[in-house]
N, C-alpha and C positions, 0 to 999 in steps of 0.2 A: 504494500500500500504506500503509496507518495506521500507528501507532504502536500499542503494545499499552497499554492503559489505566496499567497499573502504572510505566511509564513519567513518566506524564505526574503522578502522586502524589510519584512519587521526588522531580523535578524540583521539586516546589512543596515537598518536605521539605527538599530542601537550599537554596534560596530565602529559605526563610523559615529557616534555622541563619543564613545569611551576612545576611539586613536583619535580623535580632535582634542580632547580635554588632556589625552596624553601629551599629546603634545603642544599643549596651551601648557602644561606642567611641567613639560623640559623649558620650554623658555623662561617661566615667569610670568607668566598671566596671572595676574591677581586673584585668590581662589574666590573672590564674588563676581568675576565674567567666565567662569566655567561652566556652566551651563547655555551660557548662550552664546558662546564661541563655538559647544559642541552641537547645540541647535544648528546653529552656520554650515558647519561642516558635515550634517547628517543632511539638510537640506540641499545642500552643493551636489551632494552624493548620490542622493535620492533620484533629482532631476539626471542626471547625466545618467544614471543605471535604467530608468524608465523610459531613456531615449537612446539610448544603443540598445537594450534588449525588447523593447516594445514597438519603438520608430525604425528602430533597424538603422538608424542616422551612421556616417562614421563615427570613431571617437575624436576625433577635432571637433567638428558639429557638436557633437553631446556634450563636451567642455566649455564651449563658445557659450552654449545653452544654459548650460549649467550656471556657468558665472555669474550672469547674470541676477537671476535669482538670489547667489550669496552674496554676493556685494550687496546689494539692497537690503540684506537682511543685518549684512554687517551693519552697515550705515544707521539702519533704524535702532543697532544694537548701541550704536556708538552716541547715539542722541539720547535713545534713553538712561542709557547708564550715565550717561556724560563722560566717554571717554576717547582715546584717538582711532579713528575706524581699526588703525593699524592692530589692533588689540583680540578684535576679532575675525579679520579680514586674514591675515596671516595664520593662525592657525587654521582655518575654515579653509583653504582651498590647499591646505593638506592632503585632504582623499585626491585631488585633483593632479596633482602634481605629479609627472611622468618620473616618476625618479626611478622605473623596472626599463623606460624606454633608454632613457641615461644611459643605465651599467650595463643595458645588451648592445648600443648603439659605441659603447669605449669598446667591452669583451670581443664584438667583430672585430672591430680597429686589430685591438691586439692581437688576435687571432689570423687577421689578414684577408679575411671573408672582405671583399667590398664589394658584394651583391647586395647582402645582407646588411653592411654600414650604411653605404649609403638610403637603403630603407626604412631601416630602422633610426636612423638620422632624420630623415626628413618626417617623418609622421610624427618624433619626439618632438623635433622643430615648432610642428604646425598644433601638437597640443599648447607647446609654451605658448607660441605666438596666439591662441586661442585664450589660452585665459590672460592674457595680458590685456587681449585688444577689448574682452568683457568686462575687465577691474575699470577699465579706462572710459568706455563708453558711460555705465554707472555713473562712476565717480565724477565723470563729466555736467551730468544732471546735476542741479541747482536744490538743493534742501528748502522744502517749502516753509514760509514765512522767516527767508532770509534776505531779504532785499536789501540790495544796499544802496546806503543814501549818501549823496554826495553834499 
């Protein structure tokens, strides 16, 4: 007998609350934004896994997508709490981060594979460059009831 799909969503939401908070806890994140750094980053995670395993999207796409969503979550985390977005932004795109694309993209290099480099190179590429260009679009938009007066 299977498991019922929803299950197996649950399981990767609370996965990713506990390695965001971990590593909200290697840096120093003050232990009153750990919950909602690790919100950030089950939410990031969430979206990107429901759009490469449901949309069938690639994983650039699903990242781009992704970001989106956690930025703004950071943002709102950073207004309510009053603190620097950086607090929760930075651990939150944790799950996100190509760091398996990295060590097989060097492991070809050293290996001397450059089929497989330069593959694995550019699809790591096009995640980083995916959640960069998401933090930025975001971060772009203007925080309402911030007008400034000259």
């Amino acid at each position: 007998m299977s498991t019922p799909l929803w299950t197996n969503y649950l399981t990767q939401f609370v996965v990713a609350v506990v390695a965001t908070i971990s590593f909200g806890i290697t840096f120093h994140v003050p232990k009153r934004h750990y919950l909602a750094g690790g919100l950030t980053g089950a939410v990031g995670w969430m979206v990107y896994i429901l759009c490469y395993d449901l949309l069938g999207v690639t994983a650039p796409v699903a990242v781009l997508i992704a970001t989106l969503p956690l930025t703004l979550c950071a943002r709102f985390f950073s207004v309510y709490h009053k603190a620097p977005v950086t607090v929760f932004l930075l651990p939150g795109i944790f799950p996100l981060v190509p760091g398996a694309g990295i060590y097989y993209t060097a492991y070809y290099f050293l290996r001397d594979d450059r089929t497989l480099f330069l593959n694995k190179g550019v699809e790591t590429l096009k995640i980083a460059l995916a959640l960069a260009l998401g933090i930025a679009l975001v971060c772009s938009l203007p925080l309402p009831g911030r007008e400034h007066k000259k």
